[in-house]
VEXVOMI-331895 format. One record per atom (N, C-alpha, C): x, y, z; residue number from 1; atom name. Coordinates in steps of 0.02 Angstrom, whole numbers, m for minus. Example, Ala and Ser with C-alpha at 12.3 -4.5 7.8 and 13.67 -1.06 7.14 Angstrom:
<nodes>
660 | m284 | 390 | 1 | N
615 | m225 | 390 | 1 | CA
660 | m165 | 390 | 1 | C
642 | m112 | 354 | 2 | N
684 | m53 | 357 | 2 | CA
645 | 2 | 394 | 2 | C
</nodes>
This chain:
<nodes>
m489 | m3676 | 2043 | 1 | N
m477 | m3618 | 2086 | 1 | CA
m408 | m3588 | 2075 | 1 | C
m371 | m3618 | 2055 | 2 | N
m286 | m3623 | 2050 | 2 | CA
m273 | m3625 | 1978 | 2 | C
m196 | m3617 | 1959 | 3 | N
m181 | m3647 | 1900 | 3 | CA
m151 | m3724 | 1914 | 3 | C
m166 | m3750 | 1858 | 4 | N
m144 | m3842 | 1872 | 4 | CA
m61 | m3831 | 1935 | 4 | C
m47 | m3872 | 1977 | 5 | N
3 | m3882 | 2010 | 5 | CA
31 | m3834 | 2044 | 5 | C
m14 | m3774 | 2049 | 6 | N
m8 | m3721 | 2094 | 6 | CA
m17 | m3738 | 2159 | 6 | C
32 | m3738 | 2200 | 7 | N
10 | m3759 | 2283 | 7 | CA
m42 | m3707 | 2303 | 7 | C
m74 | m3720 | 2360 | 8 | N
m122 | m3665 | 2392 | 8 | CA
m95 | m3627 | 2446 | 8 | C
m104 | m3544 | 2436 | 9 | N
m70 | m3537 | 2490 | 9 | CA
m97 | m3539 | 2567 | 9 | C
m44 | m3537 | 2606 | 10 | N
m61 | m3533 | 2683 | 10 | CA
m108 | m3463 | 2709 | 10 | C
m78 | m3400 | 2672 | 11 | N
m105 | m3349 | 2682 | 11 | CA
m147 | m3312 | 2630 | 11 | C
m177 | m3297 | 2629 | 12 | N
m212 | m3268 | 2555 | 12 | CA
m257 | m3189 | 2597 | 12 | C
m255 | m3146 | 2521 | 13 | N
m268 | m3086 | 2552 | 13 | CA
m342 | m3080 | 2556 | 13 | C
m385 | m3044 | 2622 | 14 | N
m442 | m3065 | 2642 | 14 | CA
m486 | m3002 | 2586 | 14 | C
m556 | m3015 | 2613 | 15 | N
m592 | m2940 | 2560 | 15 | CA
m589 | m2908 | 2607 | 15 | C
m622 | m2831 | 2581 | 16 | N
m624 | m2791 | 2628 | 16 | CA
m678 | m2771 | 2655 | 16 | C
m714 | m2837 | 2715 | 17 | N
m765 | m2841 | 2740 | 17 | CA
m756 | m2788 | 2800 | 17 | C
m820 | m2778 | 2830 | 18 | N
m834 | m2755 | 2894 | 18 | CA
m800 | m2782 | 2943 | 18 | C
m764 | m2761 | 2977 | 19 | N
m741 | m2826 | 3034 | 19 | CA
m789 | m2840 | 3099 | 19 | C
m790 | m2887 | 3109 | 20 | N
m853 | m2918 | 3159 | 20 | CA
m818 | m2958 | 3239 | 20 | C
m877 | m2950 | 3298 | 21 | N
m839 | m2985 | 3333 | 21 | CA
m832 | m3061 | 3360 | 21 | C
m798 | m3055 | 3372 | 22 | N
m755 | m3146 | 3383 | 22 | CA
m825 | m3184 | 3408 | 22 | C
m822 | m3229 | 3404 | 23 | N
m871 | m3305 | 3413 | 23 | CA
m859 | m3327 | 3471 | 23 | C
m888 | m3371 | 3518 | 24 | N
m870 | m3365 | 3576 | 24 | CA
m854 | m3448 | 3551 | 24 | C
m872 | m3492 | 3511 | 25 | N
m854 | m3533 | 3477 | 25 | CA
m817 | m3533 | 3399 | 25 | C
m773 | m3515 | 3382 | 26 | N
m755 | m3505 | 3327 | 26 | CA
m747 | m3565 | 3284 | 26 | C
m751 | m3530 | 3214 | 27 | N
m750 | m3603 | 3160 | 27 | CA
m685 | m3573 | 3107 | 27 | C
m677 | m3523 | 3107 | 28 | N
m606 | m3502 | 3060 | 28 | CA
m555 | m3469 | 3071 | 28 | C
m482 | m3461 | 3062 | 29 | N
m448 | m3423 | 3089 | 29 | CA
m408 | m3479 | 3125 | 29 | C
m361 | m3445 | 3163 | 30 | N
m316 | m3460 | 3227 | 30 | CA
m335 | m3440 | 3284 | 30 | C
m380 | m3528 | 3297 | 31 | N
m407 | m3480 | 3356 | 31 | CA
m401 | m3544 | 3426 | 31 | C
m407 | m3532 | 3489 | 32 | N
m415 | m3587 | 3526 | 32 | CA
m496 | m3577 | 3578 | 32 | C
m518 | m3655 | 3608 | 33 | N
m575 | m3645 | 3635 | 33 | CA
m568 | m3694 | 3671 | 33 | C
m638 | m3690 | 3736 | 34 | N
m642 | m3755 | 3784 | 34 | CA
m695 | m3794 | 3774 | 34 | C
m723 | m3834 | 3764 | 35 | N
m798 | m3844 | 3744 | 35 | CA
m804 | m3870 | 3842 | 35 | C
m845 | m3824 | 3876 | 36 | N
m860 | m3873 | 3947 | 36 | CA
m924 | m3899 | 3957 | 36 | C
m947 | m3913 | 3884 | 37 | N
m1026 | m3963 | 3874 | 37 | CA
m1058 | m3929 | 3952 | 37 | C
m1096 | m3881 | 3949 | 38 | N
m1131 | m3862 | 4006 | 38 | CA
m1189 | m3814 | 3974 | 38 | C
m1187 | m3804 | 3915 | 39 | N
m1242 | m3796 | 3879 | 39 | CA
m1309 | m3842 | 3890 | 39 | C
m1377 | m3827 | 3859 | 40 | N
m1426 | m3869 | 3861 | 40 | CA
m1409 | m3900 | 3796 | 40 | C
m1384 | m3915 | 3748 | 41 | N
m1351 | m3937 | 3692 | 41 | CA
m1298 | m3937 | 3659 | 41 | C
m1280 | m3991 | 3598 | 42 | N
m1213 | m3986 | 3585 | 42 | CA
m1216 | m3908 | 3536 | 42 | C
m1143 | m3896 | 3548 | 43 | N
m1136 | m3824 | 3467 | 43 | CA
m1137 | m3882 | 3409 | 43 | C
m1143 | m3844 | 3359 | 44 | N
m1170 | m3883 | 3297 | 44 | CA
m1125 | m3886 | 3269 | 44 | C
m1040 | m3871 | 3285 | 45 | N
m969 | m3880 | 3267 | 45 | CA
m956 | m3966 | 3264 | 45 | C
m1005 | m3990 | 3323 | 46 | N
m1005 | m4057 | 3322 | 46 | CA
m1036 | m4090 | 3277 | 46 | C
m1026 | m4145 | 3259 | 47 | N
m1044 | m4220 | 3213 | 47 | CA
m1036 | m4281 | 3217 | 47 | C
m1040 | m4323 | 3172 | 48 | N
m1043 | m4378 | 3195 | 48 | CA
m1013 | m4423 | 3121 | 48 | C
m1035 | m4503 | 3131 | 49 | N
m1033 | m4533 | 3076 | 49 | CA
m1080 | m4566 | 3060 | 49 | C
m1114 | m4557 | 3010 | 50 | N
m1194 | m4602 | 2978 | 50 | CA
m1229 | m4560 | 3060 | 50 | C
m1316 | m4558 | 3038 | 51 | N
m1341 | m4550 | 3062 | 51 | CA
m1398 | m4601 | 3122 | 51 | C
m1382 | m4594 | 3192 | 52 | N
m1424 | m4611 | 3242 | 52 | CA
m1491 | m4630 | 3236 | 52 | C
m1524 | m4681 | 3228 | 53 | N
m1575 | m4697 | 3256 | 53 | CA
m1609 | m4667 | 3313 | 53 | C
m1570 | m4663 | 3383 | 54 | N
m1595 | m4634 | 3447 | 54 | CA
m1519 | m4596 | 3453 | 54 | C
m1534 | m4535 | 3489 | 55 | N
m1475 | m4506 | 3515 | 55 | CA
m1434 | m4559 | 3560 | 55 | C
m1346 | m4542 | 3551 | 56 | N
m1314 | m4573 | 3597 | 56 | CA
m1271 | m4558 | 3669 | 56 | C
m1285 | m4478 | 3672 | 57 | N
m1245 | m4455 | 3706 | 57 | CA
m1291 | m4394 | 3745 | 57 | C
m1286 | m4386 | 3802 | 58 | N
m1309 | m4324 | 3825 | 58 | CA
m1270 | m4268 | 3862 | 58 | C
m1289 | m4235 | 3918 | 59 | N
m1250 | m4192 | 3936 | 59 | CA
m1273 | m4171 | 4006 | 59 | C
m1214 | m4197 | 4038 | 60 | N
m1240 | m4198 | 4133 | 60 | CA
m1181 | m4163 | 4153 | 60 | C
m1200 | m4126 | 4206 | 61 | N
m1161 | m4092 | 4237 | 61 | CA
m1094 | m4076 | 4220 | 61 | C
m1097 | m4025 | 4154 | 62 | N
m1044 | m4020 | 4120 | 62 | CA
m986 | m4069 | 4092 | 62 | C
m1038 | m4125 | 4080 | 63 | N
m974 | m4177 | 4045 | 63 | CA
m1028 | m4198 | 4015 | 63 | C
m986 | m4205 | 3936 | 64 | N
m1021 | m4265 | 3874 | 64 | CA
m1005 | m4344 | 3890 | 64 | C
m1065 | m4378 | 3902 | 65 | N
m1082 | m4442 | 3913 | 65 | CA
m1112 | m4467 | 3864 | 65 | C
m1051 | m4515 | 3843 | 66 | N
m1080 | m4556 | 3783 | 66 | CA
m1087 | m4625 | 3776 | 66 | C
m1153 | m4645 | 3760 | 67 | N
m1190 | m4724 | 3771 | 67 | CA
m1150 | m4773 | 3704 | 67 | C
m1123 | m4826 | 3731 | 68 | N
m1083 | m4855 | 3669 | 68 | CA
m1133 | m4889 | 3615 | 68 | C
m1105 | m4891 | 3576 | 69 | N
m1163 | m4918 | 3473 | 69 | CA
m1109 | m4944 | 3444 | 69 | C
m1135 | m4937 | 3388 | 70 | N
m1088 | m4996 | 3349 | 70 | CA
m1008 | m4964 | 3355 | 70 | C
m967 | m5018 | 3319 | 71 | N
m895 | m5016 | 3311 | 71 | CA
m887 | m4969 | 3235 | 71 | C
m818 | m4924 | 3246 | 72 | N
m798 | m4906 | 3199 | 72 | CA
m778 | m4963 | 3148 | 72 | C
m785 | m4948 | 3091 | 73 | N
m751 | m5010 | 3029 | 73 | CA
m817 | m5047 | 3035 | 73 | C
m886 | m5030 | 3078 | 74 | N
m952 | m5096 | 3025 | 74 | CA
m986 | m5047 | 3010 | 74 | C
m989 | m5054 | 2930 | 75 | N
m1029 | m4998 | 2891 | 75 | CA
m1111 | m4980 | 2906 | 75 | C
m1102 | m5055 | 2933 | 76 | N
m1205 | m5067 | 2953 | 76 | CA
m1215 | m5025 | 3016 | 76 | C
m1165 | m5020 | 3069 | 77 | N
m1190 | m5001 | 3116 | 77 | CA
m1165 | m4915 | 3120 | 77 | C
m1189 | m4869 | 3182 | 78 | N
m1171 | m4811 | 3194 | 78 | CA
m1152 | m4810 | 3258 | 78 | C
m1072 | m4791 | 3252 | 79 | N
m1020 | m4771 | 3298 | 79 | CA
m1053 | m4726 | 3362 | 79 | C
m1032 | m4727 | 3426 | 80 | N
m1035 | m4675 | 3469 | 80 | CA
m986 | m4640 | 3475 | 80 | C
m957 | m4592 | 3426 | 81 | N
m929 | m4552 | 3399 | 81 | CA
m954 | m4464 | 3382 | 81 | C
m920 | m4427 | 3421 | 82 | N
m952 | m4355 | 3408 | 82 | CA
m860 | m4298 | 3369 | 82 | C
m866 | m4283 | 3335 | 83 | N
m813 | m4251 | 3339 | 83 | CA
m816 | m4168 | 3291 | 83 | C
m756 | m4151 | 3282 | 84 | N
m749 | m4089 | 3256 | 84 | CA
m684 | m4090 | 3198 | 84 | C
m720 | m4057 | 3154 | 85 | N
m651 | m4040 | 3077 | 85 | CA
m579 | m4036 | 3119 | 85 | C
m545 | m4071 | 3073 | 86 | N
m480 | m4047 | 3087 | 86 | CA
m481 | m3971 | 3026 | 86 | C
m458 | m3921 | 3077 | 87 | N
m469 | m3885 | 3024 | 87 | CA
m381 | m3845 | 3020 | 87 | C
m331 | m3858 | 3043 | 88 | N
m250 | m3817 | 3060 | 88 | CA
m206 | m3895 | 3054 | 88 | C
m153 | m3882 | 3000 | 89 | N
m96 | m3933 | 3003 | 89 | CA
m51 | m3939 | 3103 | 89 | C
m55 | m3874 | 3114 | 90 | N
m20 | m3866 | 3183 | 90 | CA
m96 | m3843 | 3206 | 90 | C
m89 | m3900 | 3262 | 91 | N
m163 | m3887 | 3317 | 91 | CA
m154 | m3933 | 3375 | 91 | C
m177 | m3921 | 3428 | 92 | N
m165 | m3972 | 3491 | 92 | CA
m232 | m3970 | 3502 | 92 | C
m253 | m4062 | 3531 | 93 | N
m331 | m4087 | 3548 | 93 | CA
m328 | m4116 | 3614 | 93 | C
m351 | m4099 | 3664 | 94 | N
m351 | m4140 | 3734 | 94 | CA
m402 | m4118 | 3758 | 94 | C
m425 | m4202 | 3804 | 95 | N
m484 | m4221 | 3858 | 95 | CA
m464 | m4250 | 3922 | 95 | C
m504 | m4208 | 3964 | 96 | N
m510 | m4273 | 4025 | 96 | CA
m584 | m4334 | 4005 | 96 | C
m521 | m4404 | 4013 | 97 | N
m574 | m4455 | 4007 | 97 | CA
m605 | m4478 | 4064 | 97 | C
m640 | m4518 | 4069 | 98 | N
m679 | m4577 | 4136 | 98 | CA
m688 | m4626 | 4108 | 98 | C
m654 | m4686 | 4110 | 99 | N
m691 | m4734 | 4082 | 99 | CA
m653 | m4794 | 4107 | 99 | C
m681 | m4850 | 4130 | 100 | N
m653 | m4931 | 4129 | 100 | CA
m680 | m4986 | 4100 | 100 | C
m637 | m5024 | 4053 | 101 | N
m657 | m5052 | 4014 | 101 | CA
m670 | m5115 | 4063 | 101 | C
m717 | m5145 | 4027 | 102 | N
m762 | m5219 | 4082 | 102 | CA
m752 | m5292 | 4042 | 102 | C
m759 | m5291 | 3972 | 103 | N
m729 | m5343 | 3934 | 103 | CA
m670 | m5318 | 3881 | 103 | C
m660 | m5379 | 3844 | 104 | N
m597 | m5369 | 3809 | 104 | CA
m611 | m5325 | 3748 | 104 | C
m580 | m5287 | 3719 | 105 | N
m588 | m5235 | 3673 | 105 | CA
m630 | m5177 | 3693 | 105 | C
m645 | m5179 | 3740 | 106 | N
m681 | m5098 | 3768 | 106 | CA
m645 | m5057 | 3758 | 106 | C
m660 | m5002 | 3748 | 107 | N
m609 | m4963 | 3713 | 107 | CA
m658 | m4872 | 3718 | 107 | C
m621 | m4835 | 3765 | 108 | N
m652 | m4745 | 3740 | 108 | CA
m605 | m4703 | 3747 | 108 | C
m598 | m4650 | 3717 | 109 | N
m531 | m4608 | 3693 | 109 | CA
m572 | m4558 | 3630 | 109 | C
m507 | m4523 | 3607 | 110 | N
m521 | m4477 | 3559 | 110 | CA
m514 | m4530 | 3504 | 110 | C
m522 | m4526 | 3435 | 111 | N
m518 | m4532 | 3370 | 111 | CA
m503 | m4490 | 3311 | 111 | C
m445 | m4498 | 3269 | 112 | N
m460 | m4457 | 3224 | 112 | CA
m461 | m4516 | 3154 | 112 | C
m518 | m4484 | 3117 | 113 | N
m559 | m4503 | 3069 | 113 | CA
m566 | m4473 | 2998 | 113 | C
m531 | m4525 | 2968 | 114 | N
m539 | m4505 | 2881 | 114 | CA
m589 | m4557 | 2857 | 114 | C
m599 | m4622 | 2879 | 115 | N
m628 | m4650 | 2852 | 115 | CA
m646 | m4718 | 2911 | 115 | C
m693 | m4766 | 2887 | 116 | N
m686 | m4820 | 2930 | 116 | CA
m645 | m4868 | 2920 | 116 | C
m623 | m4852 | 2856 | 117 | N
m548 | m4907 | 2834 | 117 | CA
m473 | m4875 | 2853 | 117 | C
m471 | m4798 | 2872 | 118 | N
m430 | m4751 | 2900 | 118 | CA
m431 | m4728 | 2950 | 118 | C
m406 | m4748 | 3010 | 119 | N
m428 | m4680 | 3064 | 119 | CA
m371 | m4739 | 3119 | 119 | C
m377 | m4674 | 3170 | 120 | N
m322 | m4685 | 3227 | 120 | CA
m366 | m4668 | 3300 | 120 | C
m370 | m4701 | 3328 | 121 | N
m395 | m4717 | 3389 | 121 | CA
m327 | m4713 | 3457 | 121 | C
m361 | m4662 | 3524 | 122 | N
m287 | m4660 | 3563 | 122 | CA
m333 | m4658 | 3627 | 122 | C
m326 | m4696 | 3679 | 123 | N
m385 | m4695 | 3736 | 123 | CA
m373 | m4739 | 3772 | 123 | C
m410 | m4752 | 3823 | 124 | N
m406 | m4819 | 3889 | 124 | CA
m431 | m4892 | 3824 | 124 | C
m412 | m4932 | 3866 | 125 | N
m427 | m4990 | 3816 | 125 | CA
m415 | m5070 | 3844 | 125 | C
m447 | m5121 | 3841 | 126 | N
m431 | m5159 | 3872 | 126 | CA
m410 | m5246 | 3818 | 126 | C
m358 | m5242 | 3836 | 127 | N
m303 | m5283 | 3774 | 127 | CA
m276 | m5340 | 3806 | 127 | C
m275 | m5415 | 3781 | 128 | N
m230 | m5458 | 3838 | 128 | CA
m265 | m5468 | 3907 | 128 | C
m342 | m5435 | 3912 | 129 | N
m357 | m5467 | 3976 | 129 | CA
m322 | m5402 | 4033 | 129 | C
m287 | m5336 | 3990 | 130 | N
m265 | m5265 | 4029 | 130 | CA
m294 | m5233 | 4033 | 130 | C
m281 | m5182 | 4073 | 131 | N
m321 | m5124 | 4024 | 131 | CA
m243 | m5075 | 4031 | 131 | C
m261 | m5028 | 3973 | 132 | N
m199 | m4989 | 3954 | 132 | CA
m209 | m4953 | 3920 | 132 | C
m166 | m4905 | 3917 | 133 | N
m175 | m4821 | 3881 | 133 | CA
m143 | m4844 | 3807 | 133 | C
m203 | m4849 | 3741 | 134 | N
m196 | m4881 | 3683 | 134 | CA
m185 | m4839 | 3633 | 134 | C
m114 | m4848 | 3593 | 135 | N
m154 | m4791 | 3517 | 135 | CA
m115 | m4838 | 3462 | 135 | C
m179 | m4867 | 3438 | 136 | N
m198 | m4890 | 3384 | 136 | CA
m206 | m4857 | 3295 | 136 | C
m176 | m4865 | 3243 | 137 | N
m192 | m4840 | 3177 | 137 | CA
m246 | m4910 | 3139 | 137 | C
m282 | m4884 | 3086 | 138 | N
m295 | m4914 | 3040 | 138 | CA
m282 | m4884 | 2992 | 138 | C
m258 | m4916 | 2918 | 139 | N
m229 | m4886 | 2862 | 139 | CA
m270 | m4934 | 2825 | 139 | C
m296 | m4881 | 2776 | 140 | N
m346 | m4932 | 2728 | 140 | CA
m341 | m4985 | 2742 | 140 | C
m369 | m5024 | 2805 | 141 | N
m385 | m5084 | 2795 | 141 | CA
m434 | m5099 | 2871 | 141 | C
m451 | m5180 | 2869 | 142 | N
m497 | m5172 | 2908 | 142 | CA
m495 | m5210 | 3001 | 142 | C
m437 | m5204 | 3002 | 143 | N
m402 | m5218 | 3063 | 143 | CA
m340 | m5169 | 3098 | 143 | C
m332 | m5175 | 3162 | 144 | N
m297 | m5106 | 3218 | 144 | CA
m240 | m5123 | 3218 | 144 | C
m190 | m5083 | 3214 | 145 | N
m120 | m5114 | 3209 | 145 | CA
m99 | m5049 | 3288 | 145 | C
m65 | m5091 | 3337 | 146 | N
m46 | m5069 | 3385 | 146 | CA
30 | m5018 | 3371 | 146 | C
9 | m4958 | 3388 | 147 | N
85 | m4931 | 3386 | 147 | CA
104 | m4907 | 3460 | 147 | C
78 | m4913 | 3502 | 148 | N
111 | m4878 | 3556 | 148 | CA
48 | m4905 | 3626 | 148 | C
69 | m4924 | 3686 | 149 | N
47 | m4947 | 3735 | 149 | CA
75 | m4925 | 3805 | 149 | C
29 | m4909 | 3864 | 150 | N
66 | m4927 | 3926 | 150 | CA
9 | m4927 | 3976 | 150 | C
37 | m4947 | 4037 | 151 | N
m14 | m4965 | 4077 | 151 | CA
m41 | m4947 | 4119 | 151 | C
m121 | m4931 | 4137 | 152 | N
m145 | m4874 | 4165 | 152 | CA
m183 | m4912 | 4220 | 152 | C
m187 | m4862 | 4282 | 153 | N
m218 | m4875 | 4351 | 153 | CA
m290 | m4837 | 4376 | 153 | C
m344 | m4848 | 4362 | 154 | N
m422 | m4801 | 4373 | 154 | CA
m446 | m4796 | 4324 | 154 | C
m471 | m4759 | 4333 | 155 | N
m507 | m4725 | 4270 | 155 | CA
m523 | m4676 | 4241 | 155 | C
m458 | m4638 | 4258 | 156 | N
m492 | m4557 | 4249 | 156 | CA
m404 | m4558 | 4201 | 156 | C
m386 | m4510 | 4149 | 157 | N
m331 | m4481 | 4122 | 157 | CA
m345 | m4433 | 4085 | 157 | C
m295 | m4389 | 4065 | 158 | N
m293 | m4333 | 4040 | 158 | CA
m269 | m4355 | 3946 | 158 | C
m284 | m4338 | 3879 | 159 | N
m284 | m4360 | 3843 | 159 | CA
m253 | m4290 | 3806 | 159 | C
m194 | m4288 | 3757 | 160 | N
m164 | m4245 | 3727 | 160 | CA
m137 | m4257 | 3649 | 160 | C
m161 | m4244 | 3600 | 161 | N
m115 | m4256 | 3513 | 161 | CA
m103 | m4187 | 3510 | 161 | C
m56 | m4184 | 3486 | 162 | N
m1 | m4138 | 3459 | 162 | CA
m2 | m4153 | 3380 | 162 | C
m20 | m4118 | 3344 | 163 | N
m26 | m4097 | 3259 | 163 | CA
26 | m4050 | 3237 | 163 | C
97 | m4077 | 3190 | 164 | N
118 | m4022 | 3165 | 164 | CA
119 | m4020 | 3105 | 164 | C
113 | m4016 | 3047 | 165 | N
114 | m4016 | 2964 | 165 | CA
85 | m4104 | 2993 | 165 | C
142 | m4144 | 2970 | 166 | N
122 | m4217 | 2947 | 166 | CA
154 | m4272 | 2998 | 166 | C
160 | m4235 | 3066 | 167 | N
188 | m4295 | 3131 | 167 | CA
126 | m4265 | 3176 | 167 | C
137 | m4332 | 3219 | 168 | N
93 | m4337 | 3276 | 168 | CA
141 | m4340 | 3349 | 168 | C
138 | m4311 | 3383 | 169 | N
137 | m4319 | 3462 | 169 | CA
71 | m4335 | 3502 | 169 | C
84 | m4378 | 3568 | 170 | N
48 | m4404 | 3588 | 170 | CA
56 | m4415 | 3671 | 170 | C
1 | m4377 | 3728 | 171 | N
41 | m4346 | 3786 | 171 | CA
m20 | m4406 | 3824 | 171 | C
m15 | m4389 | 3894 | 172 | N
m60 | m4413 | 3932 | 172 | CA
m29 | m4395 | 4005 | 172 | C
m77 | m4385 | 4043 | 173 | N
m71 | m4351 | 4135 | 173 | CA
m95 | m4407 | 4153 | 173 | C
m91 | m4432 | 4218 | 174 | N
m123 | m4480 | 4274 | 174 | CA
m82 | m4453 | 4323 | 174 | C
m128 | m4466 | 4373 | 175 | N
m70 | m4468 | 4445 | 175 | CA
m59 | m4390 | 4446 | 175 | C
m75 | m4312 | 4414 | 176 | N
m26 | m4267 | 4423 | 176 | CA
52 | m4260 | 4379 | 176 | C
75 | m4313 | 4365 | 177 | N
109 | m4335 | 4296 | 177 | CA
96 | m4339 | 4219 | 177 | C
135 | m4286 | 4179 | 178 | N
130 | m4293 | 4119 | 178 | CA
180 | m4323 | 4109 | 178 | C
170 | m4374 | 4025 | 179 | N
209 | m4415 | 3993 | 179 | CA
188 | m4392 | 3934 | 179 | C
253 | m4451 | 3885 | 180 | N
222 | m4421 | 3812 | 180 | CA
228 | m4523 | 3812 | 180 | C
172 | m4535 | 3778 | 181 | N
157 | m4605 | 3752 | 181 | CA
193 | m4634 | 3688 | 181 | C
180 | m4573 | 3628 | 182 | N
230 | m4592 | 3565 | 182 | CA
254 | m4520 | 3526 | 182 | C
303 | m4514 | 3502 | 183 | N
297 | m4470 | 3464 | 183 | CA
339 | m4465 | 3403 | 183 | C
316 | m4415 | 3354 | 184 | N
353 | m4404 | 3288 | 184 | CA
302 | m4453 | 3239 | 184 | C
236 | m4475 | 3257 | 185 | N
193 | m4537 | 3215 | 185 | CA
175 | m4487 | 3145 | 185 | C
178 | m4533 | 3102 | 186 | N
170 | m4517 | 3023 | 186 | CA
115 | m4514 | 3013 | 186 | C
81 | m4451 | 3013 | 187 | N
13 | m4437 | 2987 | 187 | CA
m19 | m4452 | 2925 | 187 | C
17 | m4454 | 2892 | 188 | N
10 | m4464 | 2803 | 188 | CA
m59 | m4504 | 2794 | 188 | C
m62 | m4557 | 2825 | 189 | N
m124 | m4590 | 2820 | 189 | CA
m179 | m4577 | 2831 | 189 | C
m195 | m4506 | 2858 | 190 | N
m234 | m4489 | 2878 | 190 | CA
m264 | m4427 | 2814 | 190 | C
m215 | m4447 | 2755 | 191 | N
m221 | m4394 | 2725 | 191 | CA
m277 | m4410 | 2667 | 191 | C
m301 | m4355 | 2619 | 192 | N
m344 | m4397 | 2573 | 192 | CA
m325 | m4414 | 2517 | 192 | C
m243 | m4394 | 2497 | 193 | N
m195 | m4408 | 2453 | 193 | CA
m193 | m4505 | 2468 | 193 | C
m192 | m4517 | 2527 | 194 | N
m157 | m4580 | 2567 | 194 | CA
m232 | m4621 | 2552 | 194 | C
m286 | m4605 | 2590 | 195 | N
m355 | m4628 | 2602 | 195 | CA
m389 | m4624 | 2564 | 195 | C
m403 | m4579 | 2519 | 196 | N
m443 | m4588 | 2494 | 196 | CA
m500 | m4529 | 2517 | 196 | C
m561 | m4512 | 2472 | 197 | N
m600 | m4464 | 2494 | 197 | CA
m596 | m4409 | 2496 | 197 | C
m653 | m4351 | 2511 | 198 | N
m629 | m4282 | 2499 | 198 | CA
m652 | m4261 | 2566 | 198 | C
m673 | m4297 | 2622 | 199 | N
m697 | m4236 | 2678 | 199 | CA
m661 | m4210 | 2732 | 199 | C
m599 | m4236 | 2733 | 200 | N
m537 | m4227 | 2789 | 200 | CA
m550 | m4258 | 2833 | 200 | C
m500 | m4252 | 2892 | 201 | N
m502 | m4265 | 2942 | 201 | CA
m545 | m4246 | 3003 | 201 | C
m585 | m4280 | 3048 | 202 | N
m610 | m4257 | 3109 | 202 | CA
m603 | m4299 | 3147 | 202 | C
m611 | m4244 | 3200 | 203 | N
m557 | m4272 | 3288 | 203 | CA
m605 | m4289 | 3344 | 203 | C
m633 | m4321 | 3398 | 204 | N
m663 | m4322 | 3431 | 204 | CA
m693 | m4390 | 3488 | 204 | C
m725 | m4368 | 3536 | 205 | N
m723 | m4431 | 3571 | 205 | CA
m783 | m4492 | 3556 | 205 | C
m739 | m4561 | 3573 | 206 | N
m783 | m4614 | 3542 | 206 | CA
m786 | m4673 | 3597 | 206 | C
m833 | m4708 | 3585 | 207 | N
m806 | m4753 | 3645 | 207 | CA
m849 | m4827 | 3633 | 207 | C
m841 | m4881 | 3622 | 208 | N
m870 | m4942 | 3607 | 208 | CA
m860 | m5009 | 3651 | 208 | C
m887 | m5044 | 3672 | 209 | N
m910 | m5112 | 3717 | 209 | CA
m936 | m5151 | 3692 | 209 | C
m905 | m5232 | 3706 | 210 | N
m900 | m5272 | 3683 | 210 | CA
m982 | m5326 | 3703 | 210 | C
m1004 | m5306 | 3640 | 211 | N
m1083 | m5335 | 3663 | 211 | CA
m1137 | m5291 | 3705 | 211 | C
m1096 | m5204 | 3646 | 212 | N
m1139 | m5154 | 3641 | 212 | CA
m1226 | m5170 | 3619 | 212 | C
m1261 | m5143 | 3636 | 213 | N
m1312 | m5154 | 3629 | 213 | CA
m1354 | m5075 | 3613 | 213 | C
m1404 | m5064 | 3562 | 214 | N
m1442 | m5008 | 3561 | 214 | CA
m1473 | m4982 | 3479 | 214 | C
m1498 | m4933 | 3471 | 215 | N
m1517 | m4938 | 3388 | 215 | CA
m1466 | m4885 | 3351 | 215 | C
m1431 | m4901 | 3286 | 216 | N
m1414 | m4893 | 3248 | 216 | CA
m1423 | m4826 | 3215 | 216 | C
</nodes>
């Protein structure tokens, strides 16, 4: 598309199409949106990883409810995982969650996903017999390396990443209180220079239990 070692640019000049109007979901551009799942279905912006046996998630009274399946990182099984392209170096992703974890490693939050040997997990989580607001990396490999922790009360929080070129910020509300959990985290790993693969990054909510049960 390029000449060898030509960077790509940020801006490039468009054709000279018809101009058309805006999407009430958009997929290109600079654009922002709410998804308030109150549709009779998901938009098809959404995806997943490996394909479902039985659906895992439905859609009640304007909130996506998702039934836990296998763990990210077992190739055999399929994640309860729905998400969307990272598609902007600078982009901000936030949810209100619900969730309490009941045994150890329960775990639901957003994810972002290059691979099952790559990806970063940030959500309620229950660690040590706690439960606590978790964000976890994996870097090509096949175990969670803890970067950042603190300790949470219910079950309801507000969930925030901050994307700029190649750092991460990382926010969270409870109580009417915002905090920031970690910030300035090295994205690089998330990259496909770093990981490996050609499909990028995607962002979205996941959630798994310990002696999940359901089909694949």
């Amino acid at each position: 598309m390029l000449e060898d070692g030509k960077a790509i640019p940020f801006v490039a000049a468009r054709p000279a199409l018809p101009a058309q109007a805006r999407p009430a979901l958009p997929l290109s551009g600079d654009f922002a949106y709410v998804d308030e799942f109150d549709g009779a279905r998901l938009s098809d912006a959404w995806i997943g990883v490996r394909t479902p046996a039985a659906p895992f998630h439905r859609l009640e009274a304007g909130r996506l409810m998702l039934e836990p399946r296998g763990r990210l990182g077992d190739l055999d099984a399929t994640p309860a995982f729905l998400a969307r392209r990272q598609q902007h170096h600078i982009a901000t992703v936030a949810t209100r969650l619900r969730f309490r974890p009941a045994g150890e490693g329960d775990r639901a939050g957003l994810v972002a996903y290059q691979s099952d040997a790559s990806h970063l997990f940030y959500g309620m989580a229950r660690m040590g017999q706690r439960d606590v607001l978790a964000l976890t990396v994996r870097d090509k490999g096949d175990a969670d390396r803890l970067l950042a922790s603190a300790p949470v009360d219910g079950d309801a929080i507000d969930l925030e990443i901050r994307f700029d070129g190649g750092r991460m910020d990382f926010f969270y509300s409870a109580g009417g209180v915002r905090r920031v959990l970690r910030a300035g985290v090295d994205a690089s790993f998330l990259s496909t220079s770093r990981a490996g693969g050609f499909t990028g990054t995607i962002i979205g909510p996941y959630v798994w239990r310990s002696g999940a049960t359901g089909p694949d």
